[in-house]
C-alpha positions in Angstrom: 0.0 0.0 0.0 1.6 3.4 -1.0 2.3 6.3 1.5 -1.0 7.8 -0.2 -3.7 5.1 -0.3 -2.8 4.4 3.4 -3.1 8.1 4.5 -6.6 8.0 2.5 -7.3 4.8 4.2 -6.2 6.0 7.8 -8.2 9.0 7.3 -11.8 7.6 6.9 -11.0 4.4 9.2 -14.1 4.0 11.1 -12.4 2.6 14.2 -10.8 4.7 17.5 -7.6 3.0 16.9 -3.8 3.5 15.2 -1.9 0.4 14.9 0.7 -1.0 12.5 -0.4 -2.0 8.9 1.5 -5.2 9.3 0.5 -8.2 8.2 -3.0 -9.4 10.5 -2.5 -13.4 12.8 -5.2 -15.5 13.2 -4.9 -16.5 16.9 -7.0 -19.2 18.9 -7.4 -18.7 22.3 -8.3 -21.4 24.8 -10.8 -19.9 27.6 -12.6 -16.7 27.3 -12.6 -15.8 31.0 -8.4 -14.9 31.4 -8.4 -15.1 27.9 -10.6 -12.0 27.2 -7.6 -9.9 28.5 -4.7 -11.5 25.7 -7.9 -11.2 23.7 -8.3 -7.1 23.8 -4.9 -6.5 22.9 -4.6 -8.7 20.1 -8.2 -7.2 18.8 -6.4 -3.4 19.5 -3.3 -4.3 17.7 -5.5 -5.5 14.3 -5.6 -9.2 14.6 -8.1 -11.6 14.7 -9.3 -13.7 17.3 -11.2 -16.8 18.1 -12.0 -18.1 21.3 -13.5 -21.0 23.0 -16.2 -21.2 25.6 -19.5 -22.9 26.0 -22.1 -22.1 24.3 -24.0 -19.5 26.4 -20.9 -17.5 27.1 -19.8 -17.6 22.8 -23.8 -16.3 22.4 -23.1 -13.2 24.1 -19.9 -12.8 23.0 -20.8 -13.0 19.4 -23.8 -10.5 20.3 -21.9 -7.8 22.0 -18.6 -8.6 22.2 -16.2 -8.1 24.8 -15.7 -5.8 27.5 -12.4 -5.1 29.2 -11.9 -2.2 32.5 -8.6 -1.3 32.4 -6.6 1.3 34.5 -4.6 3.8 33.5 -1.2 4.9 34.7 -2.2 8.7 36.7 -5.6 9.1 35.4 -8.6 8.8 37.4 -11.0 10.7 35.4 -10.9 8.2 31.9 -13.6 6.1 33.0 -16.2 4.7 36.2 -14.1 4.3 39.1 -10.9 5.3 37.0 -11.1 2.4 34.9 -11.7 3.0 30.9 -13.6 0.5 29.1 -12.3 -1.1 26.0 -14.9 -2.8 24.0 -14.2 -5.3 21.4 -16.4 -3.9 19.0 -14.4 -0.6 19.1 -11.1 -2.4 17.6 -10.1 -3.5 14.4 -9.1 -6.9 15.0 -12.7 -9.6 14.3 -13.4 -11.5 17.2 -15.6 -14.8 17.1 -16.4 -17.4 19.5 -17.5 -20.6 19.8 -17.6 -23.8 21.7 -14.3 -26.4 21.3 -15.9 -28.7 19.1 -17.2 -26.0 16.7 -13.1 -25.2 16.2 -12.4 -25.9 12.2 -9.4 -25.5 9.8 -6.8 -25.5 12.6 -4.3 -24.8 9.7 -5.8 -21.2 9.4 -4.4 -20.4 12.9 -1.0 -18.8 13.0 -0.5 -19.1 16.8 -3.0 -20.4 19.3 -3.1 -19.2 23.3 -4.0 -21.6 26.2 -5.5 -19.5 28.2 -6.8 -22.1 31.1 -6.1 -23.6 34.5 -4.0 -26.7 33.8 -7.0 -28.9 35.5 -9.0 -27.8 32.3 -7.7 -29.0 29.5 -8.6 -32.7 30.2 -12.6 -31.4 30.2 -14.3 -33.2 27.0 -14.4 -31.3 23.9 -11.1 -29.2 25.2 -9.2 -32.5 25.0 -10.3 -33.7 21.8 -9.1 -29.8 20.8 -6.2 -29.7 22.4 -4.3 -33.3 20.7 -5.7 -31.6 16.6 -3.6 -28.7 17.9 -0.5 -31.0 18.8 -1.5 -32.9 15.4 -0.9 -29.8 13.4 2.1 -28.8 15.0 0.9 -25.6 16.1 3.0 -23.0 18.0 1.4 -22.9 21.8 1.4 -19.8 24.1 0.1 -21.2 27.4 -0.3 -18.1 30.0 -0.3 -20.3 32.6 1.5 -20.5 36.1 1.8 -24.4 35.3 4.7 -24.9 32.8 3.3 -27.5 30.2 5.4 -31.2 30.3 6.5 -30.0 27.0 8.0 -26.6 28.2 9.7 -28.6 30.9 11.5 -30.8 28.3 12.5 -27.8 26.9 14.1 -26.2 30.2 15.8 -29.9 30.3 17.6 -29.2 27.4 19.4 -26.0 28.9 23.3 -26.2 29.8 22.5 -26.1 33.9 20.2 -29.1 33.7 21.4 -30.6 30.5 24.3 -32.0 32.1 22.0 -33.9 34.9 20.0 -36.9 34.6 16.4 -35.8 35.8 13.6 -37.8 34.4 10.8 -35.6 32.6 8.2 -38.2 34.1 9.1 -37.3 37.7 6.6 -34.4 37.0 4.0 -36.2 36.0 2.0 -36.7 38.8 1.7 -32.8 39.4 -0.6 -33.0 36.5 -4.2 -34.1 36.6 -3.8 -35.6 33.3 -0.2 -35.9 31.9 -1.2 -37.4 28.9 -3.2 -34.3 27.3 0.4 -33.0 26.8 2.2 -36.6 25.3 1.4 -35.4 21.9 2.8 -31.5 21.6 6.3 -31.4 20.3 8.8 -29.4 22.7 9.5 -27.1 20.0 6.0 -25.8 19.6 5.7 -24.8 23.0 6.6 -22.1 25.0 5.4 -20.7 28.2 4.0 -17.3 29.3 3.6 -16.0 32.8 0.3 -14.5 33.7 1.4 -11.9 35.6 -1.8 -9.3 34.8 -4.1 -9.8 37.4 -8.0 -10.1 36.4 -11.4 -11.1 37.2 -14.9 -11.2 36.6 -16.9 -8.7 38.7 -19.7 -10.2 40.4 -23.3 -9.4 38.8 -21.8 -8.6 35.5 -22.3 -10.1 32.1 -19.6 -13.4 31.2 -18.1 -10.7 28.7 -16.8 -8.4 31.4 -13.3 -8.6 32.9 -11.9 -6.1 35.0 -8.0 -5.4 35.5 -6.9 -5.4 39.1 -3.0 -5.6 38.1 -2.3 -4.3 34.5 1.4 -5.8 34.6 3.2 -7.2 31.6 2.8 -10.8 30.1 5.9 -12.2 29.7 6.9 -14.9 27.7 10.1 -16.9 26.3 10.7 -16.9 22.9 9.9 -20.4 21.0 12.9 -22.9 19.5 12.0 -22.0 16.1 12.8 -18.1 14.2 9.8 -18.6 12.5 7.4 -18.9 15.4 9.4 -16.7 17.9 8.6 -13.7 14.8 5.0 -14.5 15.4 5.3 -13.2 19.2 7.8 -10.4 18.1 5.5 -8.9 15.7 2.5 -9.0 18.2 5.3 -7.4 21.1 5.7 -4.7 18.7 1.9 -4.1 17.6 0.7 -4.1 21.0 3.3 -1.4 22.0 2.4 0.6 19.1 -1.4 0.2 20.1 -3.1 4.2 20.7 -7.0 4.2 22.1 -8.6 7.0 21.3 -10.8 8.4 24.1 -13.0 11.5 24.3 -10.4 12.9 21.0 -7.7 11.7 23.5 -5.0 9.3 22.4 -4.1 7.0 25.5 -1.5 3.9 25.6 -3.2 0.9 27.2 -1.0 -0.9 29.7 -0.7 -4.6 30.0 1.8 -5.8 26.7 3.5 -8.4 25.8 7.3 -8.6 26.3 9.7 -11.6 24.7 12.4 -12.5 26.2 15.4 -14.9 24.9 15.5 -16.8 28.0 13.3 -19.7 28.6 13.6 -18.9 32.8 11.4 -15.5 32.7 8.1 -17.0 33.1 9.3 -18.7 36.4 10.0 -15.7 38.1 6.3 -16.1 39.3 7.3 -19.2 41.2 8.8 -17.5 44.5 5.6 -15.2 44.5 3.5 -18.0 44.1 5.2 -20.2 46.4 5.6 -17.1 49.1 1.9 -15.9 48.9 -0.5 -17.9 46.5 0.0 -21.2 48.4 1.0 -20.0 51.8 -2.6 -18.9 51.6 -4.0 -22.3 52.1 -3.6 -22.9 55.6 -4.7 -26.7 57.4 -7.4 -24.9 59.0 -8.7 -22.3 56.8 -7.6 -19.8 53.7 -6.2 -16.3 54.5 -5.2 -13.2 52.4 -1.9 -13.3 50.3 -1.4 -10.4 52.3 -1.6 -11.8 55.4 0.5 -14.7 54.1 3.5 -13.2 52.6 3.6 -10.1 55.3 2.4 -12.3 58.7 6.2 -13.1 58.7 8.2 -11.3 56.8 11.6 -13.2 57.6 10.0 -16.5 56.8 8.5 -15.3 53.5 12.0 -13.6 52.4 13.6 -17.2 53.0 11.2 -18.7 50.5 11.0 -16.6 48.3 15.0 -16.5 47.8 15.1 -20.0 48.1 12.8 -20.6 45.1 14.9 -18.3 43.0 18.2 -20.2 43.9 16.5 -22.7 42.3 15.4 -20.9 39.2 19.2 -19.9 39.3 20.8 -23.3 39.7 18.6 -24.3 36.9 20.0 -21.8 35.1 17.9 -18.5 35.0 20.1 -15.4 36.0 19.4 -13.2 38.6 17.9 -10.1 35.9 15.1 -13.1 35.0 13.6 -12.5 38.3 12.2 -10.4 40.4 13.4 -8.8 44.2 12.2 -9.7 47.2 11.4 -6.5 48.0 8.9 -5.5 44.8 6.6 -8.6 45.6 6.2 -7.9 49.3 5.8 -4.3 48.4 2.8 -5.6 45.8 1.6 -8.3 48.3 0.8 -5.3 50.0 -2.4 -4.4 48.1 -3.7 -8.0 47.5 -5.8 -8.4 50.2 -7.9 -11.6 49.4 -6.9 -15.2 49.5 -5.4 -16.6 46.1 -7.6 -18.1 43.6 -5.6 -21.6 44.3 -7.1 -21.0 47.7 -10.9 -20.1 47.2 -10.9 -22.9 44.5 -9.6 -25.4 47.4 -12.1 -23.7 50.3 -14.8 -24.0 47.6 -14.4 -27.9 47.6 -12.4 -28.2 44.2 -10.6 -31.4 43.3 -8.2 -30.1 41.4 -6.1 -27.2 41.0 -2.8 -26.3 39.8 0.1 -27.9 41.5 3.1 -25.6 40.5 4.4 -26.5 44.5 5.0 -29.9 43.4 6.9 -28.7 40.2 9.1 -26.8 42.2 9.5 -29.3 45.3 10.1 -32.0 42.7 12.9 -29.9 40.4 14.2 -29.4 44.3 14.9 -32.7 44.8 16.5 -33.3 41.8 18.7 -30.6 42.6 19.7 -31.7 45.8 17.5 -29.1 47.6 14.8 -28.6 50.1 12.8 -26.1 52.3 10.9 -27.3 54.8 8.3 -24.4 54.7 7.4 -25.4 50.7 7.3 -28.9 52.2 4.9 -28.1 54.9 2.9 -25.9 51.8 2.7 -29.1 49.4 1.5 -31.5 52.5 -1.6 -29.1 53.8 -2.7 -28.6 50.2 -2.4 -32.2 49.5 -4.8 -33.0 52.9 -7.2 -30.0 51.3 -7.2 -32.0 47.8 -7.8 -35.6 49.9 -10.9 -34.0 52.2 -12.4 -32.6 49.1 -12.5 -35.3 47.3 -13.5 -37.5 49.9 -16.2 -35.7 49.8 
């Protein structure tokens, strides 16, 4: 398109949005609850999106799209309660959704997004989904705090733990269902962190999520050129993303960052081994505040004790992050972890990234008897639940 044509074409675009005139993906994303989020900017930055839900939730979608409250850095006065609404329907990207088993003509995705709980993808109709994806040899984004079996074969190909003999299926039994993974090659799969923090508020619509932490998703860059371009381009589109609001141009937060080291996403295992899981307690759930501040010596020593792990496998010190910023963040999260309400709420399953860690520990030759004590209660919560 010449300089011309695209200033003609800029200049009668119907949508409140500048973005790069790069070439559009086609992404599939996996869960429309977290997913929504990933979804928005991927809609702002002119690509297109299809996501999976059930049915009632892909209805409304479809009808009125999605609706996204997001913060913005200093300004109180953009939207309800300081928060700006982004709706779908405002951006240039298309968005559709449907239900798993309406999914066709996988080979028209260029990148698709898991966007669940691990516990989730071994539900009918995801399943059946989630092994055509591995069949077509897909590239995989998982923003998910549990590293996919084929993520962790990739970290076991790294220089630190290349040179020790630690069995990929000592893992396995952190995972509801191992076997949903057996079939995705290592080198189509990398790993995101999902460091954002969202919900749905209570008494809204299934197409409403609301942005309680607008940090960046970070995520390593895949084995291939090819497929690591695909999360380049998207980096750089997101960035360049402008909302128009009121004749106002404002930069949304929350992008996506890619980094060459495959140890960046697990800089979210001392938070989540500190406060997420240190929630659950033998006798009840408490805040993550109360959890990581309660004792701040004790939370300091696992914290830093998970990242000399991440370190002795072979992440550097600039792939994580201080002591000192999480407890200064814990600060402000004043509710239980979602590990914990899902547990208090009589869940069988939930994601066991303590056992990941506990497990590379002993391989390593390490152990903290704090994350010890952590796996043990939540073990007892998972036994009483399903008991039940």
């Amino acid at each position: 398109m010449s300089y011309i044509r695209l200033s003609i074409f800029l200049s009668i675009y119907p949508y409140h949005l500048r973005m790069s005139t790069k070439l559009s993906f086609n992404i599939l994303i996996l869960g429309a609850s977290y997913g929504s989020l990933f979804a928005l900017k991927c809609l702002a930055a002119g690509h297109n999106v299809t996501m999976t839900c059930r049915t009632a939730t892909a209805n409304i979608i479809n009808a009125e799209g999605i609706r996204v409250r997001l913060p913005i850095k200093g300004r109180r006065d953009v939207g309800v309660n300081g928060l700006l609404e982004v709706k779908s329907s405002a951006l240039t990207g298309r968005l559709n959704a449907c239900t798993p088993e309406q999914v066709s003509n996988l080979e028209r995705f260029d990148l698709v997004v898991l966007a669940m709980q691990e516990p989730q993808y071994r539900q009918d109709g995801i399943r059946d989904l989630m092994q055509q994806i591995a069949a077509a040899k897909l590239p995989c984004m998982p923003i998910m705090n549990m590293p996919p079996l084929p993520y962790l074969a990739r970290l076991l190909k790294q220089n630190s733990l290349s040179k020790i003999d630690i069995d990929l299926n000592n893992f396995r039994s952190a995972y509801v269902q191992a076997d949903v993974w057996d079939a995705f090659a290592p080198a189509c799969m990398t790993l995101s962190s999902p460091d954002p923090q969202a919900f749905r508020p209570v008494d809204e619509p299934v197409n409403v999520l609301q942005v309680a932490l607008p940090t960046n998703f970070k995520v390593a860059r895949f084995e291939s050129e090819k497929h690591t371009q695909i999360l380049q381009q998207l980096e750089n589109d997101i960035e360049a993303v402008r909302y128009e609001h009121k004749g106002e141009s404002l930069e949304l937060p929350v992008k996506l960052k890619v980094f060459d080291s495959l140890f960046v996403p697990l800089a979210k295992w001392s938070m989540l081994l500190t406060g997420n899981y240190r929630c659950i307690q033998a006798d009840g759930m408490r805040p993550i505040k109360e959890a990581v501040l309660g004792d701040l010596d004790q939370s300091k020593n696992v914290y830093e004790w998970v990242a000399e792990l991440c370190v002795k496998m072979g992440a550097s010190p600039e792939d994580l992050v201080p002591f000192d910023k999480y407890a200064a963040a814990a600060d402000g999260l004043a509710k239980p972890s979602s590990a914990a309400r899902a547990l208090a709420a009589g869940a069988t399953h939930i994601e066991r990234v303590d056992m990941i860690v506990q497990t590379f520990a002993a391989q390593l030759g390490m152990q903290n008897v704090s994350v010890d004590q952590t796996v043990s209660v939540v073990n007892g919560w998972l036994a009483k639940n399903r008991a039940a």
